[in-house]
C-alpha positions as YAML, in Angstrom:
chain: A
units: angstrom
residues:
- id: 1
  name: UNK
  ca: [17.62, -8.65, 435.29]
- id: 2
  name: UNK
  ca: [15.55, -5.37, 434.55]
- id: 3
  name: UNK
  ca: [15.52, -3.41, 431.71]
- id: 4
  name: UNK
  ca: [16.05, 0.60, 432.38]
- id: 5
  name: UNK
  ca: [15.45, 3.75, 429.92]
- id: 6
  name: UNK
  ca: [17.10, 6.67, 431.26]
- id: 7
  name: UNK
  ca: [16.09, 10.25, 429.81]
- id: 8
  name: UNK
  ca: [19.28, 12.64, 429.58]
- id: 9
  name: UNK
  ca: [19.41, 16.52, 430.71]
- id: 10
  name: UNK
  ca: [20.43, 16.72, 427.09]
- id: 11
  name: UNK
  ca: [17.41, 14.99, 425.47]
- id: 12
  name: UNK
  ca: [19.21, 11.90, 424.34]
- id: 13
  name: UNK
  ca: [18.35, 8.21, 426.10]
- id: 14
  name: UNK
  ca: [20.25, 5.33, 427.37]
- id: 15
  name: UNK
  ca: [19.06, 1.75, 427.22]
- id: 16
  name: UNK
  ca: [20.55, -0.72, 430.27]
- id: 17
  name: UNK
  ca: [20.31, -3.85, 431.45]
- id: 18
  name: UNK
  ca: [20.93, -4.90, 435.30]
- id: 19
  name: UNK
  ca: [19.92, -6.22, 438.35]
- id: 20
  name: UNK
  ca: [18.65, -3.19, 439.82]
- id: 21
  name: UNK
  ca: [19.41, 0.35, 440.06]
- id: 22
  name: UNK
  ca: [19.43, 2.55, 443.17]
- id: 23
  name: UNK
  ca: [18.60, 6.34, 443.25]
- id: 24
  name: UNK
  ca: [20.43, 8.39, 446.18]
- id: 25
  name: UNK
  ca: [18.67, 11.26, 448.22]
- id: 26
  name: UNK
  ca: [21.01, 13.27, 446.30]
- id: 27
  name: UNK
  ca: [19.78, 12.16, 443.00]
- id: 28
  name: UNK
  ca: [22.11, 9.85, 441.10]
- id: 29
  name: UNK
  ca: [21.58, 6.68, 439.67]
- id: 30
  name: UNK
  ca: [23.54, 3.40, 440.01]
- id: 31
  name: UNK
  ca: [22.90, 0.46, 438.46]
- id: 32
  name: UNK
  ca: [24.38, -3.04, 439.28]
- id: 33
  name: UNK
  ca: [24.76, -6.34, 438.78]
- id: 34
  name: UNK
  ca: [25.19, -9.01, 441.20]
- id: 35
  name: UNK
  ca: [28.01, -12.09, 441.06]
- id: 36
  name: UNK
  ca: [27.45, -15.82, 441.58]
- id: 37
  name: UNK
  ca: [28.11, -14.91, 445.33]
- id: 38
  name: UNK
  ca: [25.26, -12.77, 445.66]
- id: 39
  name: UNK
  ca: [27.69, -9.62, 446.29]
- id: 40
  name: UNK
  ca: [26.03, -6.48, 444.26]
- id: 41
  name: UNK
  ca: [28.66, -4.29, 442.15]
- id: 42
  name: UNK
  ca: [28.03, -0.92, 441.04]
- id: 43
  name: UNK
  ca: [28.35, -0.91, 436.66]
- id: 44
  name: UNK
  ca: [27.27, 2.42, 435.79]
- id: 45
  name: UNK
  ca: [26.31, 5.84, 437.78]
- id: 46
  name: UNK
  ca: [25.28, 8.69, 435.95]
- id: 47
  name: UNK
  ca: [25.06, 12.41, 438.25]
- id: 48
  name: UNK
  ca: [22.03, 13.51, 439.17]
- id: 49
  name: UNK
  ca: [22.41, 16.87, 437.04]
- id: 50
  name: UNK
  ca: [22.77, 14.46, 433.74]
- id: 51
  name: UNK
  ca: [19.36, 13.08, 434.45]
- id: 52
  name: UNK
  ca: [15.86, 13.68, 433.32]
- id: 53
  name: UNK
  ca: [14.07, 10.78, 434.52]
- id: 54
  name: UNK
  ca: [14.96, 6.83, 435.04]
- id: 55
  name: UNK
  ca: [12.21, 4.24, 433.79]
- id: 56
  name: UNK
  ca: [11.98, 0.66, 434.13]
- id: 57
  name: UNK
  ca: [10.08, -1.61, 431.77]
- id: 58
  name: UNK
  ca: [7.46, -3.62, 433.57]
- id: 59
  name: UNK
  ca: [4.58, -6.24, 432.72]
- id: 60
  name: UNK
  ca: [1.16, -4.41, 433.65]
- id: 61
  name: UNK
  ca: [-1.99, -6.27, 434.77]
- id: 62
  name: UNK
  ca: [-3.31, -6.71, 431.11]
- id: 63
  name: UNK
  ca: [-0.43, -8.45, 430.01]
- id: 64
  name: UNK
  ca: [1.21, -5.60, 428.32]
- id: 65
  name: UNK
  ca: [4.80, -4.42, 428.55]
- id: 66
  name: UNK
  ca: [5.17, -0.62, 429.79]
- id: 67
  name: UNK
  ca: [7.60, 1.82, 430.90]
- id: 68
  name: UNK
  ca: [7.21, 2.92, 434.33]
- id: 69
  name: UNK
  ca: [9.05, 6.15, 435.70]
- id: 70
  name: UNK
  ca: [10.54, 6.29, 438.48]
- id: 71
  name: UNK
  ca: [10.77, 8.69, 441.28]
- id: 72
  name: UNK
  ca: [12.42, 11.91, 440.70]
- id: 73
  name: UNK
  ca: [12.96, 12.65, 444.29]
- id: 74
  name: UNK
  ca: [13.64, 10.64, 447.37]
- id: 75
  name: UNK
  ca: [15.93, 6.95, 447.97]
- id: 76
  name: UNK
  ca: [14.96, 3.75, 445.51]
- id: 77
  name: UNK
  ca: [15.29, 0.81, 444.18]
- id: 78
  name: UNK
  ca: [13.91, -0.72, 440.71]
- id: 79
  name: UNK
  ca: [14.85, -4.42, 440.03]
...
């Protein structure tokens, strides 16, 4: 399980937690869990026009706990 802050278009911010999320070319955001049978299901998409930016909290080298940002253009995946 990850741990995702996504920015808003309208300046508020949305805490989730899931097993990954996926960005499309065209810009929107799923993020999903998967079940005991290793099958992934979609739990939330938000529209790529709703979106500012998509981060995903991450352990750096020294130890400390940051939020990375994610690609604002182009296919990925953040677990």
């Amino acid at each position: 399980m990850a741990t995702f802050m996504v920015k808003l278009a309208d300046g508020s911010e949305m805490l989730l937690t899931a097993g990954r999320a996926t960005r499309t070319d065209d810009g929107d955001v799923t993020f999903e869990d998967v079940d005991d049978r290793g099958k992934w299901s979609p739990t939330c998409t938000l529209k790529s026009h709703r979106l500012d930016s998509v981060h995903v909290r991450r352990i750096a080298e020294d130890g400390q706990a940051r939020w990375v940002k994610q690609s604002d253009a182009g296919h990925w995946q953040a677990y």
